[in-house]
C-alpha positions as CSV (number, residue, x, y, z in Angstrom):
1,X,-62.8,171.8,-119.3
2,X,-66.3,170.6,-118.6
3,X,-68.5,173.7,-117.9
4,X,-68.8,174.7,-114.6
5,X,-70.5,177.2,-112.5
6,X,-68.2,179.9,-110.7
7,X,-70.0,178.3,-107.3
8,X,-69.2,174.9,-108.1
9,X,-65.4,175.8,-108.3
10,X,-65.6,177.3,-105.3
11,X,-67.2,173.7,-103.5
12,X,-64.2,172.1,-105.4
13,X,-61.2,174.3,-104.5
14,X,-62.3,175.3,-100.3
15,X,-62.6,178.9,-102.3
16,X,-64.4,182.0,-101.0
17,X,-66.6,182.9,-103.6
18,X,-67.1,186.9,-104.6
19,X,-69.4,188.0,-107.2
20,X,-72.9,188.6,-107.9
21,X,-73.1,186.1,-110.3
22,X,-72.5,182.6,-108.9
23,X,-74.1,180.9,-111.7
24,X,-71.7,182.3,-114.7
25,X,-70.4,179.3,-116.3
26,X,-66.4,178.6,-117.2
27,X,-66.8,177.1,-120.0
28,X,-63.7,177.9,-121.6
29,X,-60.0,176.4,-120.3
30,X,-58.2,177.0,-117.6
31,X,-55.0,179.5,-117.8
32,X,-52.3,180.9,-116.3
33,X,-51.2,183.5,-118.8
34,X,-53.8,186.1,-118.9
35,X,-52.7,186.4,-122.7
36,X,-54.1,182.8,-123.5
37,X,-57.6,183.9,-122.0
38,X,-60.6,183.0,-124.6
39,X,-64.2,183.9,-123.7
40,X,-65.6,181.5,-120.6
41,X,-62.0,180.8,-119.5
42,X,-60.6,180.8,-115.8
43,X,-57.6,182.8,-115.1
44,X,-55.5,181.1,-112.3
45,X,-53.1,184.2,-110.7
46,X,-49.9,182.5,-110.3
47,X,-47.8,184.8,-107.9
48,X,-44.1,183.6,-109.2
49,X,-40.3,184.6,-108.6
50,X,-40.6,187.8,-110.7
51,X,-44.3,188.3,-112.0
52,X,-47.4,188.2,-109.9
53,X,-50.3,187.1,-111.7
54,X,-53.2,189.0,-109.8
55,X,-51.4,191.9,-111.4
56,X,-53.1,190.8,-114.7
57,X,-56.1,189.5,-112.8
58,X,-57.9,192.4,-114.7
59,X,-56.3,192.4,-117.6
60,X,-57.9,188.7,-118.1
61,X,-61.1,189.3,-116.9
62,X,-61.3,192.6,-119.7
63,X,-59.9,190.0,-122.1
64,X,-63.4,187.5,-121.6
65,X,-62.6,185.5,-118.4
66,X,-65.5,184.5,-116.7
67,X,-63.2,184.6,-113.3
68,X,-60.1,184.3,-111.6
69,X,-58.8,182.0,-109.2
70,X,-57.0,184.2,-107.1
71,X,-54.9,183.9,-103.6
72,X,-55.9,187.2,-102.8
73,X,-58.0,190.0,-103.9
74,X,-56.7,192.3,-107.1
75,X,-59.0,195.1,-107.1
76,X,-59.0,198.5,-104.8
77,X,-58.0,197.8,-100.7
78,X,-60.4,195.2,-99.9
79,X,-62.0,194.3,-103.0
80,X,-61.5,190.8,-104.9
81,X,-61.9,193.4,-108.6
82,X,-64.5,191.2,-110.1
83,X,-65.6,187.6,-109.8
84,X,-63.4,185.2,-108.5
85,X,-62.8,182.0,-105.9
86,X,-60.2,183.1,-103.4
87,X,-58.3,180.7,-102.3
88,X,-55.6,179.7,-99.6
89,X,-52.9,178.4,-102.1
90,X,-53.5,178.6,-106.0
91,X,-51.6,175.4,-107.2
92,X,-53.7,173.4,-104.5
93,X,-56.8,174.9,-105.3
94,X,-55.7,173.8,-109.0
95,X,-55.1,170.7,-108.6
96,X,-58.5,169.9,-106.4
97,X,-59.8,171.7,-109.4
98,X,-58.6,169.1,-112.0
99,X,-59.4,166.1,-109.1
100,X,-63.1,167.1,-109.0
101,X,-63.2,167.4,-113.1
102,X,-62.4,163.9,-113.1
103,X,-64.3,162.4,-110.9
104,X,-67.3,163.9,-113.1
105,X,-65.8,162.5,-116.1
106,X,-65.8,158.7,-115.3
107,X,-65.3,157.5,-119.2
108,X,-62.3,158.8,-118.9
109,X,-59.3,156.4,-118.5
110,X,-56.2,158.6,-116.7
111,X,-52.6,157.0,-118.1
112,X,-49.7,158.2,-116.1
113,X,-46.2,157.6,-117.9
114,X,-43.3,158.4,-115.2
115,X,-39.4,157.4,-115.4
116,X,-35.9,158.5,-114.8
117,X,-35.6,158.6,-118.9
118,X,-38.1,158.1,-122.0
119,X,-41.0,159.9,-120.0
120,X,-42.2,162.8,-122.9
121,X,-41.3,160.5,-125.8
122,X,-43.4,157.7,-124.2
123,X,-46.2,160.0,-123.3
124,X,-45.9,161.4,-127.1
125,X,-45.9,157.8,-128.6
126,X,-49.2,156.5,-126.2
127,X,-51.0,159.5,-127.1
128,X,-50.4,159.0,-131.2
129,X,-51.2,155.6,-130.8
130,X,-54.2,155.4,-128.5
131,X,-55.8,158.4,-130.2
132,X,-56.8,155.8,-132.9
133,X,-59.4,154.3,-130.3
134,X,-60.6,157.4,-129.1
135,X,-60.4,161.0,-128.6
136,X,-57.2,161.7,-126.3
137,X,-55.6,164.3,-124.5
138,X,-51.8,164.5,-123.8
139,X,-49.7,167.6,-123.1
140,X,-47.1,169.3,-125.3
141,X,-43.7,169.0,-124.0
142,X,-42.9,168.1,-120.2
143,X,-46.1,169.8,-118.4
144,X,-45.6,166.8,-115.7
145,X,-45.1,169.1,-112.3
146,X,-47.7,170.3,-109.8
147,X,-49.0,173.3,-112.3
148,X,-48.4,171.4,-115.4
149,X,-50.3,168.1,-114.6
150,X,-53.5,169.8,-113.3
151,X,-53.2,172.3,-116.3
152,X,-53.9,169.2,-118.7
153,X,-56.2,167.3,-116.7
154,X,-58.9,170.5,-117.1
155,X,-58.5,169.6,-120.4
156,X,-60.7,166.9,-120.6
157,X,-64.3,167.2,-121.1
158,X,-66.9,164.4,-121.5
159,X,-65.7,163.3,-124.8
160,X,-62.4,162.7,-123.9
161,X,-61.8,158.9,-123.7
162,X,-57.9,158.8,-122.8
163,X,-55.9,161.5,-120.7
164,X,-52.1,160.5,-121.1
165,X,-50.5,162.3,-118.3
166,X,-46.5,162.8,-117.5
167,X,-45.5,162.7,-113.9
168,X,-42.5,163.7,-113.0
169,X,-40.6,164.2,-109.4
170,X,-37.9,165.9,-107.4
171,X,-38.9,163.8,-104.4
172,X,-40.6,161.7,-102.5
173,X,-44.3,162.5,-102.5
174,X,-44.4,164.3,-105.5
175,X,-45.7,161.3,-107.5
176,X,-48.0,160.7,-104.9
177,X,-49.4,163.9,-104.9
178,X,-49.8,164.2,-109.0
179,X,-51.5,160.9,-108.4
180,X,-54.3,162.1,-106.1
181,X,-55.1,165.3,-108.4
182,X,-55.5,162.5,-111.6
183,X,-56.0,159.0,-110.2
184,X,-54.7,156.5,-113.3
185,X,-56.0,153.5,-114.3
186,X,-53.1,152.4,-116.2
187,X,-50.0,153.4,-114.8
188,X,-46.3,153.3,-116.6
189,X,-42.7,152.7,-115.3
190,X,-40.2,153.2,-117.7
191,X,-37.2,152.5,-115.5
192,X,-35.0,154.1,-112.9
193,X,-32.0,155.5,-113.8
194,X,-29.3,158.5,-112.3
195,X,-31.6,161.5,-113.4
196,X,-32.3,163.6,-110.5
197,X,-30.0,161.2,-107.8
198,X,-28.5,164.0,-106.5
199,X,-32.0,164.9,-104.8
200,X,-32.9,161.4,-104.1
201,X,-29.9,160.1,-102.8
202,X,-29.8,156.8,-104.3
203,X,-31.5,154.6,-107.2
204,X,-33.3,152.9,-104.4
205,X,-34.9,156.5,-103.5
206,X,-35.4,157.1,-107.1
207,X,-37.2,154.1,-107.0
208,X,-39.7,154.5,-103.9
209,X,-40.3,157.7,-105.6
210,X,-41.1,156.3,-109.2
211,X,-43.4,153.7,-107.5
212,X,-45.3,156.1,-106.1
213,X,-47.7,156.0,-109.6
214,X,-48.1,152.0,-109.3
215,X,-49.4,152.7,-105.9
216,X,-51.8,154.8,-107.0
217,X,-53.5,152.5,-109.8
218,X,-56.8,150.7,-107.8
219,X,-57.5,146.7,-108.1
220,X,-59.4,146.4,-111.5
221,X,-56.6,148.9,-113.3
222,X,-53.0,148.2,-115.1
223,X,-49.2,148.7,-113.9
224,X,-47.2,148.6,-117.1
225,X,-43.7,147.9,-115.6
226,X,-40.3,147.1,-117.5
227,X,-39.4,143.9,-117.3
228,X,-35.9,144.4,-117.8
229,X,-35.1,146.6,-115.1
230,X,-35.2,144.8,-111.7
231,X,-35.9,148.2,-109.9
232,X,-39.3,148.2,-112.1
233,X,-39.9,145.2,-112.1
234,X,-40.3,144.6,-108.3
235,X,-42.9,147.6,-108.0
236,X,-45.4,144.8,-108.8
237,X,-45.9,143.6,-104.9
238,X,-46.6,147.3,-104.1
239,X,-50.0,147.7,-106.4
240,X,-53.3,145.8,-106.1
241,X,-53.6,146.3,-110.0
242,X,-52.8,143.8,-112.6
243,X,-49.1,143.6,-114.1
244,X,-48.7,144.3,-117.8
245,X,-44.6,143.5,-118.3
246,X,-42.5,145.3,-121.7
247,X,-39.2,144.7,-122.5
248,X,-36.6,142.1,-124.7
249,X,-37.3,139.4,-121.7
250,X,-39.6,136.0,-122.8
251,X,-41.6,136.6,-120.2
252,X,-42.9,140.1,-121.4
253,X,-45.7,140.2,-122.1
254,X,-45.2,142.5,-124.6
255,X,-41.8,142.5,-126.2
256,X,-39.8,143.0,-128.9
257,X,-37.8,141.0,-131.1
258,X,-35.3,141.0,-134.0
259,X,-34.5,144.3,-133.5
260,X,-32.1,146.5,-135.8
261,X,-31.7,150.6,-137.0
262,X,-31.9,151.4,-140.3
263,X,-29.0,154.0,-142.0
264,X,-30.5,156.5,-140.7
265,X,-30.3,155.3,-136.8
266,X,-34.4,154.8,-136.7
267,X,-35.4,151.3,-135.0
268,X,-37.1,148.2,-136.5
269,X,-38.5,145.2,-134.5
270,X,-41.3,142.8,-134.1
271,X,-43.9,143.9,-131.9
272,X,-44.7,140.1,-130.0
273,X,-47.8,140.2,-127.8
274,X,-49.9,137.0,-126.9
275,X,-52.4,138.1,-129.7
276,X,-49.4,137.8,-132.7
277,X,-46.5,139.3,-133.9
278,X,-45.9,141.9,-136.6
279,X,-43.5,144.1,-138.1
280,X,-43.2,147.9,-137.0
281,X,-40.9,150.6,-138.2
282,X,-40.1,153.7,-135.9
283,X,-39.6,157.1,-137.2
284,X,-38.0,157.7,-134.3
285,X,-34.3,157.6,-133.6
286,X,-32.3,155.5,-131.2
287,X,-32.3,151.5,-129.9
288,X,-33.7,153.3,-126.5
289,X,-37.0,154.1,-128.2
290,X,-38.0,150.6,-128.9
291,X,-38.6,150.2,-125.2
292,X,-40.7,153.4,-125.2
293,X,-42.4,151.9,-127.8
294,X,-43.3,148.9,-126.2
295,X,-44.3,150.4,-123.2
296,X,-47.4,152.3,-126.0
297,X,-47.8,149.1,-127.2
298,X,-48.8,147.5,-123.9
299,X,-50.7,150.7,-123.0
300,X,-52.4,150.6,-125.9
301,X,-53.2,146.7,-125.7
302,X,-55.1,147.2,-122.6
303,X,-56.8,150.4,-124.1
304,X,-58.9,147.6,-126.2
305,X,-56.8,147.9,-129.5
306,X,-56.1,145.4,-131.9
307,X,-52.3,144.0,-132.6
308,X,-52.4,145.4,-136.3
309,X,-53.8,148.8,-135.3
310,X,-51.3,149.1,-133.0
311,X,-48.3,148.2,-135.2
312,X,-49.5,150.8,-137.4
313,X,-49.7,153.9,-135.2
314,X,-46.5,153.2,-134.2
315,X,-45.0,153.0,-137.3
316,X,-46.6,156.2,-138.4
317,X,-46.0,158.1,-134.7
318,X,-43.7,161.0,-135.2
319,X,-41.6,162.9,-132.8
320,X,-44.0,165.2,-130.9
321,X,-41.8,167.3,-128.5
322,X,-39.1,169.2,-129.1
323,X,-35.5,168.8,-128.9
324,X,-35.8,164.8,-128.6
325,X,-33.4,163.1,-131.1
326,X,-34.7,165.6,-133.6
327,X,-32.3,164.7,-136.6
328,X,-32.1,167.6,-139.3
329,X,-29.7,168.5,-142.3
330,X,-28.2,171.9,-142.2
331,X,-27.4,174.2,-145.2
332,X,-23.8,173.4,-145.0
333,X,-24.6,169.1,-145.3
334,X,-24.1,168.6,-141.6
335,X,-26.6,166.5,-140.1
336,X,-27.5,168.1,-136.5
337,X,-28.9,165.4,-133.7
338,X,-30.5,168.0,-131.6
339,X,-31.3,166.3,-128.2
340,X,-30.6,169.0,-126.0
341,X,-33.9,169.1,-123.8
342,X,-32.3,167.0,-121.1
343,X,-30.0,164.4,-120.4
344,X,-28.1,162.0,-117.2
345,X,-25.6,158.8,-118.1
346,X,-28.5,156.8,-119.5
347,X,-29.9,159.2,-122.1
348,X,-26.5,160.2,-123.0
349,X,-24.9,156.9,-123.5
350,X,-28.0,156.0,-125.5
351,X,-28.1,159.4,-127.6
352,X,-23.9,158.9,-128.7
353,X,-24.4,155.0,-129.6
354,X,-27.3,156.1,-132.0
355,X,-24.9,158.8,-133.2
356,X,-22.4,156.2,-133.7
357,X,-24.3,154.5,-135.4
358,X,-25.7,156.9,-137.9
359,X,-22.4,157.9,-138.7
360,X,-21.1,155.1,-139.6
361,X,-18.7,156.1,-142.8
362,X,-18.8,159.5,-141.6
363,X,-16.9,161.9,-139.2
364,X,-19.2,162.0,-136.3
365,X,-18.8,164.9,-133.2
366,X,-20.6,165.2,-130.0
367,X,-21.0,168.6,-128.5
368,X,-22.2,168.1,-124.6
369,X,-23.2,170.0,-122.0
370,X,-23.4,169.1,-118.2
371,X,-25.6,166.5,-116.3
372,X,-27.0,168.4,-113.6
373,X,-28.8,166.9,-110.0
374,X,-26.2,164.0,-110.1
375,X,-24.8,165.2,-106.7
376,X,-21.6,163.6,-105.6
377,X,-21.7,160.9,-108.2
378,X,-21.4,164.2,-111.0
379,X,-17.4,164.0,-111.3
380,X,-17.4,160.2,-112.2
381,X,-20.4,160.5,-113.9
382,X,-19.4,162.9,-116.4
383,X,-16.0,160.9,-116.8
384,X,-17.7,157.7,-117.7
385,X,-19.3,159.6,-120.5
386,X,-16.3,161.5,-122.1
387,X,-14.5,157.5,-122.0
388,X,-17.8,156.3,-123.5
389,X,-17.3,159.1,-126.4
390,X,-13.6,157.7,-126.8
391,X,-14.6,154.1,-127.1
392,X,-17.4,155.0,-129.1
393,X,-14.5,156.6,-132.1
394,X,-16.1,159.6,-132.5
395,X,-13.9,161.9,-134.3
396,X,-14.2,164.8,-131.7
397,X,-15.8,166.0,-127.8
398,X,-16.7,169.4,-127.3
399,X,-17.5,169.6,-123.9
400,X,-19.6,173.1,-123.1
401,X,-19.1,174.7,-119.4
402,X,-17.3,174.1,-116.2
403,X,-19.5,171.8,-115.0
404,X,-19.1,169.3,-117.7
405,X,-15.5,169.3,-117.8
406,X,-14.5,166.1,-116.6
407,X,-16.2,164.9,-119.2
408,X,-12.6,165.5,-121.0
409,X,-10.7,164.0,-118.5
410,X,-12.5,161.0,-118.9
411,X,-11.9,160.9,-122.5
412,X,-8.4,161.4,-122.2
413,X,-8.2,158.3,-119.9
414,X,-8.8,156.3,-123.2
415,X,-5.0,156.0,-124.3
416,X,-6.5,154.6,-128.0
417,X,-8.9,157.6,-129.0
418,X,-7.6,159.3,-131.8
419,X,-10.2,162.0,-132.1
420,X,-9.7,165.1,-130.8
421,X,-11.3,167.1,-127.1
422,X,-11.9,170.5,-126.6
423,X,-13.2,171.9,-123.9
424,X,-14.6,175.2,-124.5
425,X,-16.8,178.0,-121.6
426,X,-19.9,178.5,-123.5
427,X,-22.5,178.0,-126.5
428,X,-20.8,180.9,-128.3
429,X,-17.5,179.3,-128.0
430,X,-18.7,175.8,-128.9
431,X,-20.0,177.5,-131.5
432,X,-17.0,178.5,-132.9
433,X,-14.9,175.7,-132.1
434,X,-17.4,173.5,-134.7
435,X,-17.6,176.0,-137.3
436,X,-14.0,175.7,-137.5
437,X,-13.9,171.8,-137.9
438,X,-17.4,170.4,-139.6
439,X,-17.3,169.5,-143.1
440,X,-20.4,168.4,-145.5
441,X,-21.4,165.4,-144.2
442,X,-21.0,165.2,-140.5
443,X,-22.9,164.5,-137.5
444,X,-23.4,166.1,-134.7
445,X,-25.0,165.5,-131.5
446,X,-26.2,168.0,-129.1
447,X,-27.1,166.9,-125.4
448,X,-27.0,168.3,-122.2
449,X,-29.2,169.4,-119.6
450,X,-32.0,172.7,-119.6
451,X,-29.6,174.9,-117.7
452,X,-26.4,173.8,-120.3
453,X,-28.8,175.6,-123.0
454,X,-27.3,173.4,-126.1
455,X,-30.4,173.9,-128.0
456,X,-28.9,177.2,-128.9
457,X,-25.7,175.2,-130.5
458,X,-28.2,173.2,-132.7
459,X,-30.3,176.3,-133.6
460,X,-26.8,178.1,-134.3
461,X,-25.8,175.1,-137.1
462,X,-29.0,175.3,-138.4
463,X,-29.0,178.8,-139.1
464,X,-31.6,179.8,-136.9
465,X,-32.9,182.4,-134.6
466,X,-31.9,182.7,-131.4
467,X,-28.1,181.2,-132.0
């Protein structure tokens, strides 16, 4: 973070300043996790479900915090315990935090990446690529919610030329809101899909949601929007910005062309842009990530970057976050697709057809867990898959938990499936069942969604900790 006086923060965040000191300077970042303090830093006491951060208020300041923004004091009966901003509500004070960093940091072009699917890995692959052109800050993983996107925007300092942010949403308004605390000047649609529909409602609600972003990008700034999903597509009459289309389409303006996978499921195209074409060669897995990658592309484009420089990073990006088509040999010769971080009908039916792919010659299993938020759509949803694993020819489903059990009942509705279902309670028992059926030379795709835990089946092939 940009340094900043104890009193400025307290101007920024509607705080009550208490200390002696108002002029002591944060110069170090901002954390919630009193054991991530560093000297200068800014503790922010979260109170959560089970552990109340002004409880380590103390704990961080000892440690070399220069404050803590605090919701209440955390010393003796009355006291605020040494200096901090108290504040009405930490998150908001957080995020007004981050909103009056980067207003003070104007070189500093804010890229939101949002979408039902492909939001990390496209926030992964823009950050690889526009780093060339400039020194960029993205976050590790999913940090796209109300704590995570503020978090990263404090980041930035005044040599920080590109902040690639994710922005995610459980609802209308939540977009929005992310878009006030960072306000992009390039702003990315991936698409809108079935994640989340059992809070929304409907597509069309995931939709007004996901368009929040475009709304948010001013005249003189970019919406990159899929061109081949209509939902996307028509966000361009709700932004004053200029419209940057992706996709397979002719009338992208960034596309791709003469696309195929190599043996080992990665994608190859020709990245086409009005300034040339040229060849580029993922390292990442899947058909699906050639959209993601041209959704960089464009990004990039309007970053300033040449074609060739461009083609380039993305052939040399590598997969940034975990448990994203990570693809890995285990001791035994099975080759584990570990893309358990999340998953709804989109990502899954893309994940199995770049399994089928992969395996082509070999014996190929899919071990899935539910699709949560799909609300009263989840019975058929989870069907459709388990028939898309039987037309697909894998050579066997295991479907993990309760919730995911229609999955099997879908694949038994294909009469011509010759591969084999079991449905099985939990990791352990998944587990089990493969152990008993792999041979050297497999593949195996784990997917499911954060609360199926299905990372644990990959780690348990692969030998390691935590199985």
């Amino acid at each position: 973070m940009i340094p900043l006086p104890l009193s400025t923060i307290a101007e920024l965040t509607g705080g009550v300043l208490h200390t002696e000191r108002p002029e002591t300077v944060v110069g170090g970042p901002v954390v919630i996790d009193s054991r991530a303090v560093e000297p200068g830093a800014l503790f922010a006491a979260f109170k959560g479900e089970r552990v109340d951060g002004h409880d380590f208020a103390a704990a961080a300041l000892a440690a070399g915090a220069a404050g803590v923004l605090a919701q209440r004091p955390f010393g003796g009966p009355g006291e605020p315990g040494g200096p901090a901003v108290i504040v009405d509500d930490v998150q908001k004070a957080l995020g007004l935090l981050a909103r009056g960093v980067l207003a003070r940091l104007p070189d500093t072009t804010v890229i939101g990446v949002t979408g039902s699917a492909g939001k990390t890995s496209t926030k992964d692959l823009i950050a690889q690529v526009v780093r060339h052109s400039g020194e960029t800050i993205a976050p590790v993983g999913s940090f796209n919610n109300e704590i995570g996107l503020p978090l990263t925007a404090l980041r930035a300092d005044e040599g920080t030329r590109h902040l690639v942010l994710e922005m995610g949403a459980r609802g209308v308004g939540h977009i929005a809101y992310l878009a006030r605390v960072a306000r992009p000047r390039i702003g990315v649609v991936l698409n809108v899909g079935t994640a989340h529909i059992g809070e929304f409602g409907s597509q069309e609600m995931v939709a007004r949601a996901k368009g929040e972003l475009v709304e948010a990008v001013p005249a003189g700034g970019t919406a990159v929007l899929n061109a081949d999903d209509p939902l996307v597509r028509a966000m361009a009459a709700r932004t004053p910005a200029e419209i940057v289309l992706f996709g397979r389409g002719p009338d992208a303006t960034v596309r791709a062309a003469d696309e195929w996978l190599d043996d080992a499921g990665r994608a190859r195209f020709t990245l086409v842009t009005p300034e040339g074409s040229l060849p580029v060669a993922l390292r990442l897995h899947g058909a699906h990530a050639v959209a993601n990658a041209l959704a960089a592309a464009a990004v990039a484009r309007e970053a300033g970057m040449e074609l060739h420089a461009i083609a380039d990073a993305l052939s040399a990006a590598e997969p940034a976050s975990r448990w994203r088509m990570e693809v890995t040999e285990s001791p035994s010769g099975v080759t584990v697709v570990n893309d358990a971080y999340n998953a709804n009908p989109e990502s899954m039916r893309a994940a199995l057809d770049t399994l089928g792919h992969m395996a082509r010659g070999r014996r190929a299993f899919a071990v899935l867990g539910e699709m949560a938020e799909l609300g009263a759509s989840s019975v058929a949803e989870h069907a459709k898959i388990g028939q898309h694993v039987a037309r697909s020819g894998l050579a066997g489903l295991i479907v993990v938990g309760a919730a995911a059990a229609p999955m099997a009942d879908g694949a038994g509705q294909v009469g011509s499936w010759t591969g084999e279902c079991v449905q099985v309670d939990d990791v352990g028992a998944a587990l089990t069942a493969l152990r008993e059926r792999l041979r050297p030379q497999d593949v195996v795709l784990v997917k499911g969604s954060r609360v199926a835990g299905m990372e644990r089946v990959a780690a348990g092939l692969l030998g390691e900790d935590g199985a």
